[in-house]
C-alpha positions in Angstrom: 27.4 20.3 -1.6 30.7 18.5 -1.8 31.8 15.2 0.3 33.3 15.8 3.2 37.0 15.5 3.5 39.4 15.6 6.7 42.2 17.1 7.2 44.7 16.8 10.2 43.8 19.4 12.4 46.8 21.7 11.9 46.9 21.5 8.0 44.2 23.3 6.9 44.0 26.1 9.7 44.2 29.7 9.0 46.0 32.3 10.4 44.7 35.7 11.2 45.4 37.4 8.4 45.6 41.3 9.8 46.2 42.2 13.5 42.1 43.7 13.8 41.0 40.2 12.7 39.2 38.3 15.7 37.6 35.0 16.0 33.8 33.8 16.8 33.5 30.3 18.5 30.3 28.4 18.3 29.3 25.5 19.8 27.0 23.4 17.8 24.3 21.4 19.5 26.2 19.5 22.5 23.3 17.6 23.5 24.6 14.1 22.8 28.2 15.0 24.1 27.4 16.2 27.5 25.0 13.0 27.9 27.3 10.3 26.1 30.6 12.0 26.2 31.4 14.8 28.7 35.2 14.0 28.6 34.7 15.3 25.1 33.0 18.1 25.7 36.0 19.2 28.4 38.1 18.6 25.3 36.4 21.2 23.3 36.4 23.9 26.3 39.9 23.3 27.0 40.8 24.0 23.3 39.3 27.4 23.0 40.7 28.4 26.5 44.4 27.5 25.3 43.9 29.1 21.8 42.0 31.8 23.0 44.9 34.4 22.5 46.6 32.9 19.4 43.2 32.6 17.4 42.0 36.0 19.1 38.8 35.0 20.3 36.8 37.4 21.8 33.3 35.5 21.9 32.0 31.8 22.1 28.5 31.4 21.4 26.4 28.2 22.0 24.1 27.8 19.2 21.4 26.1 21.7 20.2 22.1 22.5 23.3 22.3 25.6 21.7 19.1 26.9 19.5 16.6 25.7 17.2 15.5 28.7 16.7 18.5 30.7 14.4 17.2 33.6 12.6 20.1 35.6 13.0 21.4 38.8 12.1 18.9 40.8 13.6 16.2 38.8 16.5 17.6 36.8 19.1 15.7 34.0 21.6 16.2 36.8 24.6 14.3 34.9 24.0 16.5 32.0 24.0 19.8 33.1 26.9 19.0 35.5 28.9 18.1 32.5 27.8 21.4 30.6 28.4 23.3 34.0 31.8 21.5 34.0 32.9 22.6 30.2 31.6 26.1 30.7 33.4 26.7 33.8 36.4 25.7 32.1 35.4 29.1 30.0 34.7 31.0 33.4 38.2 29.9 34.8 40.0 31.2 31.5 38.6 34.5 31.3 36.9 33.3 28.1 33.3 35.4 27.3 30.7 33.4 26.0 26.8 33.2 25.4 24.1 30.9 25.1 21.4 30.6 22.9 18.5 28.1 24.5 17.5 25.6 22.4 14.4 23.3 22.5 16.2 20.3 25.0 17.4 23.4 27.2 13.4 24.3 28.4 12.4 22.3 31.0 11.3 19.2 30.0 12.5 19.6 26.6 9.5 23.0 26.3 6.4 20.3 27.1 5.1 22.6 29.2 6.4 26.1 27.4 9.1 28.2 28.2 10.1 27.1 31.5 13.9 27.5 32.4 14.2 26.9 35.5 16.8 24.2 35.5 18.9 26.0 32.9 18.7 29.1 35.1 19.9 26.9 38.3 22.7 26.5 36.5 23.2 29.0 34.3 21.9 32.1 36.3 22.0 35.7 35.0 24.9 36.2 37.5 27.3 34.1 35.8 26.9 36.2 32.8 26.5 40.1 33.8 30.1 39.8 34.9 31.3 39.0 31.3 32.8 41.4 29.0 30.3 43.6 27.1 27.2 42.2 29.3 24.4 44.6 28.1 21.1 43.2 29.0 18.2 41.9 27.3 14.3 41.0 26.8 14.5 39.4 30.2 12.0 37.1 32.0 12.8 37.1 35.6 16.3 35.6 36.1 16.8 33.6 32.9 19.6 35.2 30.9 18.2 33.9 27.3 17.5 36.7 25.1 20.4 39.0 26.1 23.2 41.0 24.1 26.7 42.3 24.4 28.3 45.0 23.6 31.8 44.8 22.7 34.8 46.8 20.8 37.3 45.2 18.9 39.8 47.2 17.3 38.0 49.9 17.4 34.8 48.5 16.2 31.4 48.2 18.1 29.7 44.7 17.5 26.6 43.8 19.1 26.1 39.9 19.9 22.3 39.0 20.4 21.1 35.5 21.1 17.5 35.0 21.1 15.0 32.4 22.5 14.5 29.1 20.5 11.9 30.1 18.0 11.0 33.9 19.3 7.8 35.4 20.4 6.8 38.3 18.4 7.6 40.3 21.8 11.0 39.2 21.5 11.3 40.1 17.9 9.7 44.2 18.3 12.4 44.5 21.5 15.0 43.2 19.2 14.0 45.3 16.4 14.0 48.8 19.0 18.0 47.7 20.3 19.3 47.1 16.8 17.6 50.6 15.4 19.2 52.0 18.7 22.3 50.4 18.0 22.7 50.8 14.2 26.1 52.0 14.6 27.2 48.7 15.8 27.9 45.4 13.8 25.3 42.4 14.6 25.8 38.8 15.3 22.8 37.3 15.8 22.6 33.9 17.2 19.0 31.5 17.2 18.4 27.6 17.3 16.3 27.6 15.0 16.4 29.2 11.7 17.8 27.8 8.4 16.9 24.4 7.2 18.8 21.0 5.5 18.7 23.3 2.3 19.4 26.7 3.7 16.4 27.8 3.0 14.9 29.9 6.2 12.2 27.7 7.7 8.8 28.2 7.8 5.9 26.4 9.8 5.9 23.0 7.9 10.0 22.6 7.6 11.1 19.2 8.2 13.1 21.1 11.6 10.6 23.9 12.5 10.1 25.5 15.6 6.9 23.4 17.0 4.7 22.3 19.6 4.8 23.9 22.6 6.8 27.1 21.6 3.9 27.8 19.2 2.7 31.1 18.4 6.6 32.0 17.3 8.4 33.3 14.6 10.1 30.8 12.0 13.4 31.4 10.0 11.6 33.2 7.5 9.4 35.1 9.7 12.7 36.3 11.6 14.2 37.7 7.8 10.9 39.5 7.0 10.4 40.8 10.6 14.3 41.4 11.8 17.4 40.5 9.8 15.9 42.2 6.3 15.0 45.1 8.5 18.9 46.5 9.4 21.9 47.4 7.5 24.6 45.9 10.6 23.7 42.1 10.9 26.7 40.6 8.9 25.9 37.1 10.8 23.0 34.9 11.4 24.1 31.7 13.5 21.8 28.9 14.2 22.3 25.3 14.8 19.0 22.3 15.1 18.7 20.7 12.4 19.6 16.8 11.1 20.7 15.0 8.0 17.1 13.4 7.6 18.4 9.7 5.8 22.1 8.6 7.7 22.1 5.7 5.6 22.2 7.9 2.6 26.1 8.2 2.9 28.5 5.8 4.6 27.3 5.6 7.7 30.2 5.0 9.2 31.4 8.6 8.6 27.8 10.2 8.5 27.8 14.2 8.6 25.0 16.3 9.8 24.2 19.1 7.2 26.3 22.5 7.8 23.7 25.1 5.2 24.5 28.4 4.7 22.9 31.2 2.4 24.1 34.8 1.6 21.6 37.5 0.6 22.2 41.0 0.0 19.8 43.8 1.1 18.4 46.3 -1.7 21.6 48.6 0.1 24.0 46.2 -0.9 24.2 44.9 2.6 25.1 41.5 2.6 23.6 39.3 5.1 25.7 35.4 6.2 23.0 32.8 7.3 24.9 29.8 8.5 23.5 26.1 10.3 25.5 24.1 11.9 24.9 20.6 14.1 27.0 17.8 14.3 25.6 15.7 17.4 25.2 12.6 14.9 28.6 12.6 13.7 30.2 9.6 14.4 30.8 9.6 18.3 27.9 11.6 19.5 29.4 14.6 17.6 33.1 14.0 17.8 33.9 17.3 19.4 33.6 19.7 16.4 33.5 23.6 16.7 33.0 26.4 14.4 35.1 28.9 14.2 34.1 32.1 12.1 37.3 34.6 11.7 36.4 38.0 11.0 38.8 40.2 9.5 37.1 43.8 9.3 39.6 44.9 7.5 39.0 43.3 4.5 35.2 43.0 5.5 35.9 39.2 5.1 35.0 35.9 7.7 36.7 32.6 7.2 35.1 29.6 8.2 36.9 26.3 10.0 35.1 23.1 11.6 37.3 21.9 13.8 37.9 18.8 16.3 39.9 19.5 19.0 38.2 15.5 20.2 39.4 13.9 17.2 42.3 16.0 15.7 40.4 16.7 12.4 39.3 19.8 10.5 36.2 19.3 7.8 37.9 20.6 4.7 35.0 20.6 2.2 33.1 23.9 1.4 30.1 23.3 3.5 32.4 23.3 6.6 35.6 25.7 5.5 34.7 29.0 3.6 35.1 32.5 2.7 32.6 35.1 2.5 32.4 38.8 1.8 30.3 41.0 4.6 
């Protein structure tokens, strides 16, 4: 893994290279921007809303952790998911689709006592969702919209976007299993919280950033490639976000980087299957703002990687954060 290196945002940013290529926003953990920084967090909404036709971006995906003090019900983190409410509706105003993948902080009372959602789904109901483009459905537990899909065409492609539940329940994983064998016709991108590690390895019960406590019985990284991703020939993209850097004083710490992984592995049909992790709520001020955006160009069967700050007018230029791969 290389040092990280800035560029001025501007300098190192792609262009689409064909008219079918189309761009994937996702939102890294926000957790410590919506509760330190919301102005921020409006800055990074407000970027993808005005670029939403020049970088062609027909989905934003948050990779899960929206918040980080949740509350419950009857004593919610009302600052914080006003300020999430805030950003998103930013998305809602601009005609922008997007999704949301729950992470641990997003369960009431940060998943102490289970899978409770019912202060994400106060504010984040399934209504404000089944109006999107491409709204489709899902493994759905009363009115939470976590574990849902879209279906959507893009130049004359069918991709399937799934987001599933923060470490998922082995009924989570058979539904998913039935709608992609139903839907093999269709490209996958698959969004989780949890799921590669600081190595990009595909965690297991026992990584330094798995899946525990009160979400257990559920299925690890690796549990999710055995069971799910290994199983079909369309998921070209796994996207999850959760992990730290484990030592910030092992680097300057003034300019201290949580680890981006990533892994490639190719299917005995030659299938080749993107694993990326991405979190940057430790960068230096409480994240500063950075997105991913993933550019796929079908054409080509290629996706470029930028991480970019809209916040702080930076791009990260080193190969952990801006990349080419094959699909």
């Amino acid at each position: 893994m290389s040092e990280h290196r800035l560029n001025a945002l501007g300098a190192s940013m792609p262009t689409l290279p064909t008219a079918g290529a189309f761009t994937v926003a996702f939102i890294p953990d926000s957790q410590n921007l919506v509760k330190d920084d919301s102005v921020s967090f409006l800055t990074q909404m407000a970027w993808l809303v005005a670029n939403k036709a020049a970088h062609n971006i027909q989905m934003v995906v948050h990779v899960g952790d929206i918040v980080n003090d949740p509350g419950t019900i009857a004593s919610p983190g009302t600052a914080q998911w006003a300020a999430a409410d805030a950003g998103f509706a930013l998305l809602d105003a601009g005609a922008v689709p997007y999704m949301v993948a729950l992470g641990n902080h997003d369960y009431d009372d940060g998943g102490s006592g289970g899978r409770i959602t019912a202060v994400f789904d106060s504010y984040f109901p399934q209504s404000r969702f089944t109006g999107q483009a491409g709204w489709s459905g899902g493994f759905l537990d009363g009115v939470t919209a976590d574990n849902s899909y879209r279906v959507v065409t893009i130049s004359g492609v069918a991709y399937l976007f799934l987001q599933l539940e923060c470490g998922p329940r082995q009924a989570v994983v058979d539904w998913a299993n039935a709608l992609l064998t139903t839907h093999a016709d269709k490209l996958v991108i698959l969004t989780t919280h949890g799921y590669l590690g600081n190595e990009g390895e595909q965690m297991i019960v026992g990584s330094l950033w798995y899946v525990s406590g009160p979400f257990l019985p559920c299925l690890q990284g690796k549990d999710l490639w055995d069971q799910l991703v290994s199983q079909h020939d369309n998921i070209i993209w796994v996207q999850s976000g959760h992990i730290l850097y484990s030592d910030y004083t092992a680097s300057n710490p003034a300019l201290r980087f949580d680890l981006s992984p990533r892994r490639q592995d190719v299917l005995a049909s030659g299938h080749i299957v993107n694993q990326v992790g991405a979190n940057f709520q430790n960068t230096v001020g409480t994240g500063q703002g950075y997105l991913r955006l993933v550019q796929f160009d079908p054409a080509l069967r290629r996706a470029t990687v930028q991480t970019i700050s809209p916040v702080a007018g930076l791009a990260l230029a080193d190969d952990s954060n801006q990349f080419t791969v094959t699909y």
